[in-house]
C-alpha positions in Angstrom: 137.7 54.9 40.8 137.4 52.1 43.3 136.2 53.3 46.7 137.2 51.4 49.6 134.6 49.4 51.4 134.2 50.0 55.3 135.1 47.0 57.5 131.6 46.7 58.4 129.7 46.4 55.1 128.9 43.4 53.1 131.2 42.9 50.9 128.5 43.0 47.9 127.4 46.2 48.7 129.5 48.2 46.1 128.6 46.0 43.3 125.0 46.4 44.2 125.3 50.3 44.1 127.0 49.8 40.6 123.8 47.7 39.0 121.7 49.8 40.8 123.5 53.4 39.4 123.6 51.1 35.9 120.1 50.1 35.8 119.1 54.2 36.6 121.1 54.8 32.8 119.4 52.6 31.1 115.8 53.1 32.6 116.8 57.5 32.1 118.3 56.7 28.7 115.6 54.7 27.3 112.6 56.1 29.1 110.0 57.8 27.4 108.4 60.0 29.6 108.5 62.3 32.8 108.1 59.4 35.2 110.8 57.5 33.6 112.8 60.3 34.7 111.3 59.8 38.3 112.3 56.1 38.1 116.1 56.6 37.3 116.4 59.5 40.2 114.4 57.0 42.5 116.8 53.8 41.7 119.7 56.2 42.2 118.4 57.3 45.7 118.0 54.0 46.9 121.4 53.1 46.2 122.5 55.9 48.0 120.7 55.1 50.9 122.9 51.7 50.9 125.9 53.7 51.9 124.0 56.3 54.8 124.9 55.9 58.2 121.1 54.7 59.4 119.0 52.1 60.5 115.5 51.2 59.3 112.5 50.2 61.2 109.3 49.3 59.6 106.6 49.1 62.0 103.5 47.4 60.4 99.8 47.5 61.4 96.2 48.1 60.7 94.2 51.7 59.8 94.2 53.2 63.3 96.0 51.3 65.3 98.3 53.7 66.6 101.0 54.1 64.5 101.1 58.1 64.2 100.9 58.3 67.9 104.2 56.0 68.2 105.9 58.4 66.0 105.1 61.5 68.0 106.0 59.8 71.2 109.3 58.2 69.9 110.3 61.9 68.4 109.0 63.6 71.6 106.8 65.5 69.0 102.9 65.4 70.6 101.2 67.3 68.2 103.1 66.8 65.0 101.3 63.8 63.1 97.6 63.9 63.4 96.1 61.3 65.7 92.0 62.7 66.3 90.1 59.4 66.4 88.4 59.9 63.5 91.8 61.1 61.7 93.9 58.6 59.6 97.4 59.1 58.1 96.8 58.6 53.9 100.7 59.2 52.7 103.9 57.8 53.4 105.4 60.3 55.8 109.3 61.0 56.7 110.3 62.3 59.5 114.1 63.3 59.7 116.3 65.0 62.3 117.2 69.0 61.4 117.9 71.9 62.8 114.8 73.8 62.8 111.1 72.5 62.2 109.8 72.5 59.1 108.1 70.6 56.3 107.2 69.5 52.8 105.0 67.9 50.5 105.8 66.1 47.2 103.0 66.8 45.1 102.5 64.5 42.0 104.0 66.2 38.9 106.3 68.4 40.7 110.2 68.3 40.7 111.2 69.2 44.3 109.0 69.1 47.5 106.8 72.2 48.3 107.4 73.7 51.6 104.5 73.2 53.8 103.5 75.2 57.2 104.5 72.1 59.7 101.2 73.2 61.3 99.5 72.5 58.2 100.8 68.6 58.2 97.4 67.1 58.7 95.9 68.9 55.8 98.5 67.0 53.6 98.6 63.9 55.0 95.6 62.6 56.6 92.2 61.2 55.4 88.2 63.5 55.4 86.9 61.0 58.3 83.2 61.6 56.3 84.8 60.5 53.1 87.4 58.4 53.8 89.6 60.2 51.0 93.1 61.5 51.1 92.1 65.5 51.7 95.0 66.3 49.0 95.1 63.3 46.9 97.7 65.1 44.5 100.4 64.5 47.9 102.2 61.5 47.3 104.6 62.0 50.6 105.5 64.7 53.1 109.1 65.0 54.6 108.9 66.7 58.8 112.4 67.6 59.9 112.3 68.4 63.7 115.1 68.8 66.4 115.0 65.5 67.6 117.6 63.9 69.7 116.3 60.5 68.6 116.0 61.8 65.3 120.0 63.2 65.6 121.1 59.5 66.3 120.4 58.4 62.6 117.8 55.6 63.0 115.3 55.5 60.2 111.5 53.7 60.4 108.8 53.5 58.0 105.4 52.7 59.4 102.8 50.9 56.9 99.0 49.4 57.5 99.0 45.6 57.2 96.8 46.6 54.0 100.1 48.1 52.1 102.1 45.3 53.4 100.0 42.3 51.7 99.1 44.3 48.9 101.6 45.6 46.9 100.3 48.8 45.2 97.7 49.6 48.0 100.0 52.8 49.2 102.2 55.6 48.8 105.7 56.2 49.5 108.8 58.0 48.1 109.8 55.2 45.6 106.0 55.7 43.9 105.5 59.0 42.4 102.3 58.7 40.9 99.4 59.2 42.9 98.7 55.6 43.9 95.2 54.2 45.7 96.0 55.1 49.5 95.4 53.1 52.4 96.1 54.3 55.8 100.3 54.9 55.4 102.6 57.1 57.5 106.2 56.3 58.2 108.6 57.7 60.0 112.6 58.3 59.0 115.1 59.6 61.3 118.6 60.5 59.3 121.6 62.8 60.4 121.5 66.1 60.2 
């Protein structure tokens, strides 16, 4: 079944979706283990996301520099992601538009998120300041969904330290499962509702 392609798409875009759906068979059918699995449902997301009516923003900077702080302000969300000054975000972090607030963490080795108490975010997500280390360092992400009108438009923006940007491997996010070395990572993702 061919689908049509909207005026405003590249006109590679399908064909990309097809390698990318192609490439999760082959990676599910010839994987070996649990995180093979992971792979195939990761490549298969990201295709989707070819096709969602959003935008993407990466905002990029150093271990507190004020990236958390931009997300609460842009969301109109002051308390939501931690910003003490001793405090630093250690996951990649979504934030999406819904209907009520609420929140989840993906824990490595688990299926499907775990519901979180949204006042309870920090504890998944941030750094001991007298350590340095993640305080959960089985968390590899943690999805917020907030009544947002910013949110509601469908932009999407992932903040990253400067770190994760120039080293590949130095942070977490969706598309790495496994509990990766962490520096300093929060991002932020408004979708539709």
């Amino acid at each position: 079944m061919t689908q049509e392609q909207p005026a405003d798409r590249h006109p590679l875009t399908q064909p990309v979706i097809r390698l990318c759906n192609d490439a999760a068979d082959v990676v599910e059918q010839y994987g070996e283990t649990y995180r093979d699995t992971q792979a195939a449902q990761l490549i298969r997301a990201e295709a989707g996301r070819l096709t969602a009516d959003e935008a993407t923003v990466v905002v990029v900077g150093e271990k507190k520099r004020g990236k958390s702080s931009l997300i609460n302000a842009l969301v109109g969300a002051a308390n939501l992601m931690p910003v003490e000054v001793d405090i630093a975000t250690s996951v990649h972090v979504l934030v999406r538009h819904a209907p009520h607030l609420r929140a989840a963490a993906l824990v490595t080795g688990a299926d499907e998120p775990m519901p979180i108490e949204p006042a309870d975010i920090h504890r998944y997500v941030a750094m001991d300041p007298a350590t340095g280390a993640p305080y959960r360092d089985d968390v590899t992400s943690v999805e917020v969904g907030l009544p947002s009108p910013m949110l509601a438009e469908g932009s999407r923006s992932s903040t990253r330290p400067a770190s994760a940007a120039s080293s590949p491997g130095t942070h977490r996010s969706p598309s790495r499962p496994s509990a990766w070395p962490t520096r300093c990572c929060s991002s932020y993702t408004a979708a539709p509702s």
